[in-house]
N, C-alpha and C positions, 0 to 999 in steps of 0.2 A: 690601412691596407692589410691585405688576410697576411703576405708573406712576413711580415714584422713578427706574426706569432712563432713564425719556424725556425728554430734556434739554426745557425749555421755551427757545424763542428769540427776542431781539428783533432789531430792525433792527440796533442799536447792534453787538451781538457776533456776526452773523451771518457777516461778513466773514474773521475771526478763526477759527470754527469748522468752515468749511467747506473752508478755507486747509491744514486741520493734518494728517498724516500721515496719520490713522485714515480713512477714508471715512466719511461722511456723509450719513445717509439723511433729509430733511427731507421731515416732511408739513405741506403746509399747508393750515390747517384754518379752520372758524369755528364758535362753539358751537351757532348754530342750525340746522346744515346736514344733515341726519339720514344722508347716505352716509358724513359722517365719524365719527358718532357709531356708523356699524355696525362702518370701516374700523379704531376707535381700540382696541378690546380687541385686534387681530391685531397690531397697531403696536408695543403693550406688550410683547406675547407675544416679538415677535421682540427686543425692547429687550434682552430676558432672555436668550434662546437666545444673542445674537451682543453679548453685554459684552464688551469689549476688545478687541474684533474690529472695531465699527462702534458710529459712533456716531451713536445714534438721537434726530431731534429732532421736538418741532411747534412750527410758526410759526402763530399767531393772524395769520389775513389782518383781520382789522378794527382787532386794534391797532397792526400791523407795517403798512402799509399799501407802504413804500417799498421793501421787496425784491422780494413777489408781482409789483408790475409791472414792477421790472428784468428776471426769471426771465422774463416775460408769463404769469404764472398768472390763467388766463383764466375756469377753472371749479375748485373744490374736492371732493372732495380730490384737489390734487395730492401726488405725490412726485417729487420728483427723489433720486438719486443723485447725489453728489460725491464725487470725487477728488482732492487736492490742489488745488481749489478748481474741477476743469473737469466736466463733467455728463456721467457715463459712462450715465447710464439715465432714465429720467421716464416716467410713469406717471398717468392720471388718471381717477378715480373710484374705487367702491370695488370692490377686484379683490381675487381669494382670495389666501393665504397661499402658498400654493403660487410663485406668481406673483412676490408681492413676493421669497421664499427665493430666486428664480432670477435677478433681479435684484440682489437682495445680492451672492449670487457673483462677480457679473460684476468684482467692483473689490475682492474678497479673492485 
């Protein structure tokens, strides 16, 4: 199943995962927000396309409460991009595939 590729994140290992060699595309999301629930099958899709190339996470803004407002993730879904832990790209609402693709590149 595609969603096995999409790392779940919390507060706790967020630090760790966005720090590591591979870039880091982090959406973050809330179950009842229906842009994420349109944005979340394209999320999967690219989890699949760009394995070991990038590595694809969502952070739950209700249960992770303390990164969203370090980042200032002000409306969901957000994305950002990481690179060795600095923000090559970010991105908010839910935006076509094409979009997030060119994005990706930006930090392969």
């Amino acid at each position: 199943m595609a969603g096995d590729k999409v790392k779940q994140l919390s507060d706790a290992e967020f630090e760790a995962t966005i720090k590591s060699d591979t870039p880091c595309l982090v959406d973050f999301w809330a179950p009842w927000c229906g842009p994420c629930k349109a944005i979340g099958p394209v999320v999967e899709e690219l989890a699949g396309e760009y394995a070991g190339k990038v590595v694809i996470a969502k952070m739950n803004v209700d249960d992770n409460p303390t990164t969203p407002g370090k980042f200032g993730v002000r409306a969901i879904p957000t994305l950002i991009l990481f690179k060795k832990g600095n923000i090559v790209d970010q991105v908010t609402g839910a935006v076509g595939k094409s979009q997030l693709i060119a994005m990706l590149n930006k930090a392969l």
